[in-house]
C-alpha angles and dihedrals in degrees: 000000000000117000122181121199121225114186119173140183100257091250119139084230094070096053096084094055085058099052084051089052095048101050082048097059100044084053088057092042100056104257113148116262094233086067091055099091092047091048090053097044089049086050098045081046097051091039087057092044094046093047092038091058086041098052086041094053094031102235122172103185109105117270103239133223115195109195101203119183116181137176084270110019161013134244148173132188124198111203134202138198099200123106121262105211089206112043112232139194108182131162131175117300091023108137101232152043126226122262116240143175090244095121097194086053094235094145096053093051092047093051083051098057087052093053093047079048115047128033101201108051140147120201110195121181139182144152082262095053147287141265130205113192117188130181142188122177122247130224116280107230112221 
């Protein structure tokens, strides 16, 4: 198992470089190319969210981005460090989205388009931080 750490000053403009990490990565790792641009678009989704709850909240500590490539699959989880004011534990199927202070309902929206996005995803939230994990599976080698 490899994992790579990505951790960013929650600024808009580093998104970008960790979308373009992250594709990388799944590429490496086996996932079909036809998932890379979910997989880019998830991480881009999950990156936003992350720096929008730490400039509300205004956060300082560094947004995360754990590339994790394993025998099956591949994941990547996106960590705060902002408060949640209702504590969540979603996966996918799961009826409902947190409720949140976020009064233009950004992070609800967010939390929707990963969901359109990845299949397999885990939404944990706190009053310490959050965490978003999303897999796809690789390509088994014969």
């Amino acid at each position: 198992m490899a994992t790579v750490e990505l951790r960013f000053t929650p600024l808009p403009e580093h998104v970008r470089t960790a979308r373009l990490v992250g594709a990388a990565m799944a590429r490496r790792a086996g996932v079909a190319d036809a998932a890379l641009d979910e997989v880019r678009l998830a991480v881009g989704e999950a990156c936003t969210r992350a720096v929008g709850l730490h400039q509300l909240h205004e956060v300082a500590e560094p947004v995360q981005v754990r590339l994790i490539e394993d025998e099956k699959q591949f994941s990547i989880e996106v960590v705060d460090e902002a408060p949640h004011a209702v504590p969540t534990d979603i996966e996918a199927g799961t009826a409902g989205l947190p409720v949140t202070e976020d009064p233009a309902g950004e992070d609800e929206m967010g939390l929707a388009v990963i969901s359109g996005l990845v299949d397999d995803v885990q939404v944990k939230t706190g009053e310490s931080g959050g965490l978003i994990r999303m897999s796809w599976p690789t390509a088994t080698l014969a």
